[in-house]
C-alpha positions, 0 to 999 in steps of 0.5 A: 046203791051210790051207782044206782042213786047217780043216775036217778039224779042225773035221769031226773036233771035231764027230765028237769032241762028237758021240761025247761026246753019244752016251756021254752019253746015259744020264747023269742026273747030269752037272752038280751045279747048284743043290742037286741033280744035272742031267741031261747036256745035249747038245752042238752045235759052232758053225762059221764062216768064217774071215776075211771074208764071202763078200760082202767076199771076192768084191768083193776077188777079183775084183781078186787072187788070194787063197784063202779062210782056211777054217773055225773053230770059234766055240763049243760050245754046250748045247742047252737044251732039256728032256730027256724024262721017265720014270716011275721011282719006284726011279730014285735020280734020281727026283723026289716023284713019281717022274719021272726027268728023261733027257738030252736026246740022240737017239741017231737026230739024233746018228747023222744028224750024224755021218754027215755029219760023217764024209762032210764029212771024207773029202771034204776028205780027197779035196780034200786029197790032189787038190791035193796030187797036184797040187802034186806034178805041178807039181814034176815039171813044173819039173823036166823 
């Protein structure tokens, strides 16, 4: 269930920075850096195991009996990568020569991965309430 549990909670922060990039996505100004406004920077979350690698834990398996430790959340990090330009001379963002520097946030890239963000979380939702099912019948067996 704490494997289970790690990933619910990871799936629902990358829905969550997802959800940020999405609302972010017109932002010009998010970050005040060197003099002058920046545009918003899109967001990814970096997630890895718990623990051991899958390496050292299959060696030490095959002896016990121990569950995996689940997922973490290792960092946010900014995608660094230039954001389009567009050609706006009324943009009060607009550089001499009238280009507005846009966030680099692709409304399609963020809908994809929030897709299977959504559908990695109810897949653990599904795994979670299996083995709690489970848990409850082993309960109902002890007391027979």
């Amino acid at each position: 269930m704490n494997v289970t549990a790690s990933a619910l909670t990871t799936q629902r922060l990358r829905m969550d920075v997802i959800s940020s990039n999405m609302a972010n996505s017109n932002t010009t100004r998010a970050v005040f850096e060197n003099g002058e406004w920046q545009p918003y920077k899109r967001k990814s979350v970096m997630v890895q195991e718990k623990g051991e690698g899958f390496t050292s834990f299959l060696k030490t398996e095959m002896n016990k009996s121990k569950t995996g430790d689940g997922v973490t959340v290792s960092g946010i990090i900014e995608d660094e990568s230039p954001g389009e330009l567009l050609y706006d001379p009324s943009h009060t963002d607009a550089n001499e020569e009238g280009y507005v520097r846009l966030p680099n946030v692709d409304p399609l890239r963020e809908m994809v991965d929030l897709m299977s963000a959504t559908r990695s979380y109810e897949a653990n939702v599904t795994v979670f309430n299996a083995n709690k099912s489970i848990m409850m019948r082993a309960l109902q067996i002890g007391k027979s």
